[in-house]
N, C-alpha and C positions, 0 to 999 in steps of 0.2 A: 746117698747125698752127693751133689757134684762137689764134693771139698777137696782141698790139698792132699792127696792119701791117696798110697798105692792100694790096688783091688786087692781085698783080704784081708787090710789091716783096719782096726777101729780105733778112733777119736772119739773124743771126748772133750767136750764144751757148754758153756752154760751161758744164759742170757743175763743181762744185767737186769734192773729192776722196771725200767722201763722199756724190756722184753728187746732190746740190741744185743746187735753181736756183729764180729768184725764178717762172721762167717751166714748175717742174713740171710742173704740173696743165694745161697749156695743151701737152703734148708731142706730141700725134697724135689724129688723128681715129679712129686705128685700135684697136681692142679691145684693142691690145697693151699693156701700161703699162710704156713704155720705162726708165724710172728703176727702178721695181722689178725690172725683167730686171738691170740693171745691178748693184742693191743685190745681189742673189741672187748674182752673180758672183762679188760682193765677199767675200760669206760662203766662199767657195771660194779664194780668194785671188788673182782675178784685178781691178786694177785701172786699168782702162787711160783714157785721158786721152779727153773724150769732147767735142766740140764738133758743133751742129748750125748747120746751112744749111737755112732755111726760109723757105715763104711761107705766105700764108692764102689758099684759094680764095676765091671771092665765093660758092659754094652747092656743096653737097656733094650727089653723085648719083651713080650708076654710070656710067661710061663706059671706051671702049677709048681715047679721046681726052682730050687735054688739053685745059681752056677759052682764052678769048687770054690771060687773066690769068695763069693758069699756065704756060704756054707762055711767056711774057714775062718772068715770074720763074726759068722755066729757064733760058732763055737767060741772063741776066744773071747767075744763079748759074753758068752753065759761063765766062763770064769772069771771075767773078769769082775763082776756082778756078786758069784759067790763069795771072792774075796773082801768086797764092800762090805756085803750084806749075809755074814755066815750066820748059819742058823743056831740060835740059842735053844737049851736045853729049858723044860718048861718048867 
């Protein structure tokens, strides 16, 4: 995500109910434009609570592999995740 964050670190932010955020425009490097897939949903009547887990690469490129940066902000995003969401005993 092109957001405020140095490469490696992860954010964390959520959209409002009418799928805004101050951090829009800054959602994916990817063609996709994740807000307006959401706004589109919402004309259909589905509106579901949406929070992102992100980081910023340090340079965007093709690859099969992660850089250390990213690799480093996954990691810390899968603990951070485990901490939310620790797994209970059945």
């Amino acid at each position: 995500m092109d957001a405020d964050l140095p490469p490696g670190e992860i954010g964390w932010f959520e959209l409002d109910k009418d799928f805004k955020s101050a951090e829009a425009s800054k959602l994916s490097f990817h063609q996709v434009g994740v807000v307006e897939l959401l706004q589109i949903a919402g004309v259909i009547g589905l509106k579901p609570k949406v929070e992102f887990l992100v980081t910023r690469p340090t340079r965007i490129e093709w690859s099969f592999e992660l850089s250390a940066d990213v690799q480093q902000a996954a990691d810390k995003a899968v603990r951070h995740l485990q901490r939310l969401f620790p797994r209970r005993a059945a």
